[in-house]
TORFI-81698 format. One record per residue: y, z, x of N, C-alpha, C in turn; residue in three letters; residue number from 1. Coordinates in pm, 1 decimal, always signed. Last residue first. Layout:
N
+----------+----------+----------+----------+----------+----------+----------+----------+----------+------+-----+
:      n.y :      n.z :      n.x :     ca.y :     ca.z :     ca.x :      c.y :      c.z :      c.x : code : pos :
+----------+----------+----------+----------+----------+----------+----------+----------+----------+------+-----+
:        Y :        Z :        X :        Y :        Z :        X :        Y :        Z :        X :  ALA : NUM :
...
+----------+----------+----------+----------+----------+----------+----------+----------+----------+------+-----+
***
This chain:
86
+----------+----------+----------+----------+----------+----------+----------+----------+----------+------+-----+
:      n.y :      n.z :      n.x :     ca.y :     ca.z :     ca.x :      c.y :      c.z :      c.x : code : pos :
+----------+----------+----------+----------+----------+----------+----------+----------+----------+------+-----+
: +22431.1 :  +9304.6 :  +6628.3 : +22550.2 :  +9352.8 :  +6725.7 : +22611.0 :  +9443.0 :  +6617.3 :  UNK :  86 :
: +22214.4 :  +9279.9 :  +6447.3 : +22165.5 :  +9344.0 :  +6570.3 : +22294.2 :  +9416.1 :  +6657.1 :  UNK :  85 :
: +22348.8 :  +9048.0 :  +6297.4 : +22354.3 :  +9220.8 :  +6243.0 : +22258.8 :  +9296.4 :  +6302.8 :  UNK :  84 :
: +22332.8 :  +8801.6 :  +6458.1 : +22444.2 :  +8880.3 :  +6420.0 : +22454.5 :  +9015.9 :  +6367.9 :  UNK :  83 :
: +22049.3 :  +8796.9 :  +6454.0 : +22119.4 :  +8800.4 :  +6552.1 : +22241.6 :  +8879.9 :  +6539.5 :  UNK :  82 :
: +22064.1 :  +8731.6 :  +6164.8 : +21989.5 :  +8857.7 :  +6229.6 : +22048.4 :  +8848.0 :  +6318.3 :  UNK :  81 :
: +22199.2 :  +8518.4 :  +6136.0 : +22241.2 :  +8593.1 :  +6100.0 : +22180.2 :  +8744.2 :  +6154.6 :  UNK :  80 :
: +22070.9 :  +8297.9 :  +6297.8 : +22201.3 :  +8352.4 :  +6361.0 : +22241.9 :  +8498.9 :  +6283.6 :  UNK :  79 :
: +21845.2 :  +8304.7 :  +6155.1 : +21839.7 :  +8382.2 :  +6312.1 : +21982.5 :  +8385.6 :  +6304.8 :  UNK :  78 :
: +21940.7 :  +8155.5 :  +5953.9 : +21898.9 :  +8287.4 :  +5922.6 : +21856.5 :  +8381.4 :  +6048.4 :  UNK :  77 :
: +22048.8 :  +7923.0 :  +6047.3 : +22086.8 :  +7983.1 :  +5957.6 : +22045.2 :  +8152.8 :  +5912.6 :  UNK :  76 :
: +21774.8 :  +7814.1 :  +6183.9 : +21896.7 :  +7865.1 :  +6253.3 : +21976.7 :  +7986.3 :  +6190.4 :  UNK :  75 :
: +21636.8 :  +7773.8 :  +5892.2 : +21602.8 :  +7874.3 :  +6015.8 : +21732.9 :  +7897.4 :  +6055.2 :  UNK :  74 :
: +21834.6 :  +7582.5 :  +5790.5 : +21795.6 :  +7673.7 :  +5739.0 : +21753.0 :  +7818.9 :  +5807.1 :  UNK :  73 :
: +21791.6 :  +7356.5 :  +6014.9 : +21914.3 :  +7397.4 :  +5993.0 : +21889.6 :  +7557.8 :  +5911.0 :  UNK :  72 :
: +21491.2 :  +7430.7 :  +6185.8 : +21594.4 :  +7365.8 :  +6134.0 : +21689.9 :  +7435.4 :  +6087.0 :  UNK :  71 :
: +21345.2 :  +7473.6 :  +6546.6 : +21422.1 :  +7524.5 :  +6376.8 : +21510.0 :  +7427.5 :  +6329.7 :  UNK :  70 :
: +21167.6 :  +7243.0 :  +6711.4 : +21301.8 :  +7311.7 :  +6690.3 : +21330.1 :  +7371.7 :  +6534.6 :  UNK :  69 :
: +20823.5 :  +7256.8 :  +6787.3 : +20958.8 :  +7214.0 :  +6696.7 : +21083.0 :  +7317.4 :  +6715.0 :  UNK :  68 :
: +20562.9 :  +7213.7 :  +7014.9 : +20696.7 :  +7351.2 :  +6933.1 : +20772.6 :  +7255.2 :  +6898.0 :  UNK :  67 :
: +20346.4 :  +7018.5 :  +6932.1 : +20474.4 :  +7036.4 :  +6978.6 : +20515.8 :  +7183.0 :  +6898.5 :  UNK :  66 :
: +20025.3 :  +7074.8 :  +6991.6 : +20124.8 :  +7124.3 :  +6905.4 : +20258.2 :  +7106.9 :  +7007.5 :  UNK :  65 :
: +19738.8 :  +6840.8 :  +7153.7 : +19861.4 :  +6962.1 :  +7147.6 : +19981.1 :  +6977.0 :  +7067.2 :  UNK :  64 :
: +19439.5 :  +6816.6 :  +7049.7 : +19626.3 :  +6705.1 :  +7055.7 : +19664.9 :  +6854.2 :  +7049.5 :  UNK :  63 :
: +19202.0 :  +6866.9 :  +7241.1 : +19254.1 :  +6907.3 :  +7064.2 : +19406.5 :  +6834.6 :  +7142.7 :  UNK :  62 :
: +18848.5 :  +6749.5 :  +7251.6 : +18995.3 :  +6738.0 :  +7316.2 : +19077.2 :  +6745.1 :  +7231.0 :  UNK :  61 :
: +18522.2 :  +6933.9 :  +7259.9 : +18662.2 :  +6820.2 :  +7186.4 : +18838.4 :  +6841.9 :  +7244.0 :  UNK :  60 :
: +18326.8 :  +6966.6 :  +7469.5 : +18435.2 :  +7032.1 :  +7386.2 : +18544.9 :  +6904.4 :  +7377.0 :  UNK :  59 :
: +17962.8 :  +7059.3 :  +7566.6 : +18108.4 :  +6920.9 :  +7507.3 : +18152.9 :  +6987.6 :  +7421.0 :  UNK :  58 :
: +17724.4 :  +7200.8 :  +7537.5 : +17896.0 :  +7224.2 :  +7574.0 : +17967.1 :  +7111.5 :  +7633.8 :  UNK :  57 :
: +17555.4 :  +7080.6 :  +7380.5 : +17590.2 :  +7190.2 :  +7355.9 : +17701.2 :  +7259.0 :  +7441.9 :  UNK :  56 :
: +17513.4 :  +6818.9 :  +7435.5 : +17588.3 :  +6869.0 :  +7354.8 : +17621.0 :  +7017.2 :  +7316.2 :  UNK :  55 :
: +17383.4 :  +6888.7 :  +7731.0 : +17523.8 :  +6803.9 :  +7703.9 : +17596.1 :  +6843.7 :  +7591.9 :  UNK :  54 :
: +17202.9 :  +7036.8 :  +7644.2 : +17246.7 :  +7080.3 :  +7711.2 : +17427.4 :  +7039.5 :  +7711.6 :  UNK :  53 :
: +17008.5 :  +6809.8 :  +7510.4 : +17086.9 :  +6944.5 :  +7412.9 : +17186.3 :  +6991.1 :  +7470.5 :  UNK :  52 :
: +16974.7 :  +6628.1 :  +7730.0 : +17086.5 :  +6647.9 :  +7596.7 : +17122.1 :  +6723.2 :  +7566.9 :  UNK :  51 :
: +16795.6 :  +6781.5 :  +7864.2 : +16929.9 :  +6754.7 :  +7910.9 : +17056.7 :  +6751.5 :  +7769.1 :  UNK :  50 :
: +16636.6 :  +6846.8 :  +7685.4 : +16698.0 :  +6964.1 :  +7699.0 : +16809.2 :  +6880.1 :  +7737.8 :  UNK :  49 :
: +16536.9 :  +6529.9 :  +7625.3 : +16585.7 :  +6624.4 :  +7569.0 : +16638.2 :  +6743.8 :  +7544.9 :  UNK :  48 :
: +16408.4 :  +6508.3 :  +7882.3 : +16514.6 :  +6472.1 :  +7870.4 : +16629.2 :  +6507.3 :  +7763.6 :  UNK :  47 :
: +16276.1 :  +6773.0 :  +8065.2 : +16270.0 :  +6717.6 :  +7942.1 : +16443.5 :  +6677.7 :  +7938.5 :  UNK :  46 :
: +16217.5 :  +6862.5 :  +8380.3 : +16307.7 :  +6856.7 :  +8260.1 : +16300.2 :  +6775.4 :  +8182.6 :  UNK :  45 :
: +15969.2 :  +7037.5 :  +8644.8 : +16011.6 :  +6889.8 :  +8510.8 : +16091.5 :  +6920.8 :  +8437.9 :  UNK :  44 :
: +15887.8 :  +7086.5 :  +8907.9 : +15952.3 :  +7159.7 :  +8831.5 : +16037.3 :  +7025.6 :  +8754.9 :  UNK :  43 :
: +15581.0 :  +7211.4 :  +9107.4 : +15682.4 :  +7148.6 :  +9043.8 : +15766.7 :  +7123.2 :  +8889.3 :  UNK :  42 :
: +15314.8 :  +7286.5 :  +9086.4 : +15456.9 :  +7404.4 :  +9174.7 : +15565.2 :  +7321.7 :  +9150.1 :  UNK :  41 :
: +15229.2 :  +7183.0 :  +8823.1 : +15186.2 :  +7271.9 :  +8920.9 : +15270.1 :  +7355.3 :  +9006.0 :  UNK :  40 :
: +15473.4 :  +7164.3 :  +8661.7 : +15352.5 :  +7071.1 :  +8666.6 : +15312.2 :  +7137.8 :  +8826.2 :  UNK :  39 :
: +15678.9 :  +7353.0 :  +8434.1 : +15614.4 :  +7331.3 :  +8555.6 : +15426.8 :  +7239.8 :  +8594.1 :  UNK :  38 :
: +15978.5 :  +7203.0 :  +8235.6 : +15825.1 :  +7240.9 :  +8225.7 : +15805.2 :  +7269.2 :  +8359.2 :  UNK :  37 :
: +16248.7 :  +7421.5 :  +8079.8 : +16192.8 :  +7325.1 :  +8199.8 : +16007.6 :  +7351.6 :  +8219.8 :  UNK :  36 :
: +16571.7 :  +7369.4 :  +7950.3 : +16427.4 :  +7439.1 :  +7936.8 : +16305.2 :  +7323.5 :  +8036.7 :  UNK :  35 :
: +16833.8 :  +7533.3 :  +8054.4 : +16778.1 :  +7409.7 :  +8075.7 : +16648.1 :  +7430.4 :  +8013.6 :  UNK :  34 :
: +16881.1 :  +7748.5 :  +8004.4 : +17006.2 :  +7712.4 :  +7971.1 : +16922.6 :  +7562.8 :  +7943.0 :  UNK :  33 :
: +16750.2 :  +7982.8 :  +8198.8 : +16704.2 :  +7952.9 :  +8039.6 : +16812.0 :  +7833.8 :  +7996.7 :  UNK :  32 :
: +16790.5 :  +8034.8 :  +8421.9 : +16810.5 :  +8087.8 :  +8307.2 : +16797.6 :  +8080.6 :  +8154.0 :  UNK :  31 :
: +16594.8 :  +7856.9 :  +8558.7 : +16570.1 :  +7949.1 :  +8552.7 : +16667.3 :  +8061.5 :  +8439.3 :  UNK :  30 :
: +16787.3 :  +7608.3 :  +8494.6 : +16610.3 :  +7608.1 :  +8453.2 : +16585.9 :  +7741.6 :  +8469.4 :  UNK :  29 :
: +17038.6 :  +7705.0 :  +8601.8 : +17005.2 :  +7615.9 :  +8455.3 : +16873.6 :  +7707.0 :  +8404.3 :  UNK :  28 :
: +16919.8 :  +7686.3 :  +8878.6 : +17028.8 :  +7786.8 :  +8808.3 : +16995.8 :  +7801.7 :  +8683.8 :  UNK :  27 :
: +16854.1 :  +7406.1 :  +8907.4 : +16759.1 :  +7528.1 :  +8936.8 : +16801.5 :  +7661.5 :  +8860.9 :  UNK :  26 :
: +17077.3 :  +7295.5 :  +8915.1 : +17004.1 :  +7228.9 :  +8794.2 : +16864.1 :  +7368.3 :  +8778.3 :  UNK :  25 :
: +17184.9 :  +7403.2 :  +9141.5 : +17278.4 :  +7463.5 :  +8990.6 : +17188.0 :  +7445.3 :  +8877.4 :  UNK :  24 :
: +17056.2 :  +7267.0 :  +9288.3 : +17057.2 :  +7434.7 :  +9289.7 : +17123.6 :  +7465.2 :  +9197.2 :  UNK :  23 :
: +17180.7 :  +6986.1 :  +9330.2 : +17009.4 :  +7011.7 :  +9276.4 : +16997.7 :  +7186.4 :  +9247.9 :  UNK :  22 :
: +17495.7 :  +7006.9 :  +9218.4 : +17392.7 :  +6992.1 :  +9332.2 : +17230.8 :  +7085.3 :  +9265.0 :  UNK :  21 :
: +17537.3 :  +6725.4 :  +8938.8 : +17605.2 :  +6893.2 :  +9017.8 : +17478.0 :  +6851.9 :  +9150.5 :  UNK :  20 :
: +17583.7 :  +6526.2 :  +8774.7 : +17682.2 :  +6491.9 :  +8887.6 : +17695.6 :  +6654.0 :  +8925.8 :  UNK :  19 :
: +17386.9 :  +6489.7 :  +8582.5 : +17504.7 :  +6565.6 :  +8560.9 : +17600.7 :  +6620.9 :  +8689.3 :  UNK :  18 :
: +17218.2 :  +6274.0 :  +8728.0 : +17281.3 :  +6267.4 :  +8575.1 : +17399.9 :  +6403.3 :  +8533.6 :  UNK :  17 :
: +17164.5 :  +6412.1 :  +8936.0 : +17223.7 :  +6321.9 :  +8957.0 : +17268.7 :  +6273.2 :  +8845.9 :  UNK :  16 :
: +17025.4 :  +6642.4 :  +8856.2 : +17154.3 :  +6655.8 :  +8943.1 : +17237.7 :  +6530.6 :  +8935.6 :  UNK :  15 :
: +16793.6 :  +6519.0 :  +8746.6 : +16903.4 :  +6566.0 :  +8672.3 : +17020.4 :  +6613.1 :  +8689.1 :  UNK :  14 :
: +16719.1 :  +6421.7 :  +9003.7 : +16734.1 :  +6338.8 :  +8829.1 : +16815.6 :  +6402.9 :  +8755.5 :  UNK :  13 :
: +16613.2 :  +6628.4 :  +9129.8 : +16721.9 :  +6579.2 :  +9147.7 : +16778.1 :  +6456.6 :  +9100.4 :  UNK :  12 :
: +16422.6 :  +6737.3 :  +8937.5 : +16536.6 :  +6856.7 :  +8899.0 : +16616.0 :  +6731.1 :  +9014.0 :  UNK :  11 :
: +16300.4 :  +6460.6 :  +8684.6 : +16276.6 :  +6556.6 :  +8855.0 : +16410.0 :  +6628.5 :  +8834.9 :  UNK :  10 :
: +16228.8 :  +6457.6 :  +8399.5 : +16303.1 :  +6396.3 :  +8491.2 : +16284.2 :  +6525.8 :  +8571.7 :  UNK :   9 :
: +16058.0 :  +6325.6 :  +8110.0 : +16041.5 :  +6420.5 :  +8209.1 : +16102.1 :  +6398.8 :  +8323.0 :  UNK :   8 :
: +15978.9 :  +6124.2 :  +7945.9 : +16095.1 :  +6196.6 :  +7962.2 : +16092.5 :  +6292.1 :  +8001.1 :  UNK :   7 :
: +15742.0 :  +6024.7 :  +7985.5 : +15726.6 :  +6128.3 :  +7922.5 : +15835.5 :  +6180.1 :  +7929.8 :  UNK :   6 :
: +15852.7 :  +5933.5 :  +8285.3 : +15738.1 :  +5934.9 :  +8238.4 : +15738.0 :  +6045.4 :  +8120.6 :  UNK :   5 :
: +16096.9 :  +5759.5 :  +8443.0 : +16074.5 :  +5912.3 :  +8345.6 : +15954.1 :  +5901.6 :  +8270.6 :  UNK :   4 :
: +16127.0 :  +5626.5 :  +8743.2 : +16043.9 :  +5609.7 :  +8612.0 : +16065.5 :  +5744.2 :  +8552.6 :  UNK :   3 :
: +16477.6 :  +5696.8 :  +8840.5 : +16345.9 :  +5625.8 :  +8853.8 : +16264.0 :  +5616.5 :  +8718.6 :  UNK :   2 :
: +16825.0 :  +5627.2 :  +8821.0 : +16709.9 :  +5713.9 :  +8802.9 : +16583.8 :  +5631.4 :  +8810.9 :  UNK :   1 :
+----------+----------+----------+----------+----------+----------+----------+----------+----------+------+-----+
***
């Protein structure tokens, strides 16, 4: 990235920090997602939206649940339902 003056980064500064194409960062800014200044017909992001942006959808990586096998007890009590279904 170049000079950020005032943490203010160009919309293809910020493509390039969130690895999309310059029209998604436009996407963003016009929905509101990004909050974005205009310096005459041009179009500034605060480095701090970027962030917010970041943290606000980063999702934690959850450890997956093994299914376990029943134990002896369980078994014990499916076989029996099982059994008084027939």
């Amino acid at each position: 990235m170049t000079n950020t003056a005032g943490g203010l980064l160009t919309v293809d500064e910020v493509a390039e920090l969130l690895r999309v194409k310059p029209r998604y960062v436009y996407r963003l800014a016009s929905s509101g997602e990004l909050v974005c200044v205009y310096v005459g017909r041009y179009v500034r992001i605060p480095l701090i939206s970027v962030d917010a942006y970041i943290q606000a959808h980063t999702v934690e990586a959850v450890k997956p649940v093994r299914a376990r096998r029943p134990g002896p007890r369980a078994r014990r009590h499916l076989r029996a339902v099982h059994d008084a279904e027939r």
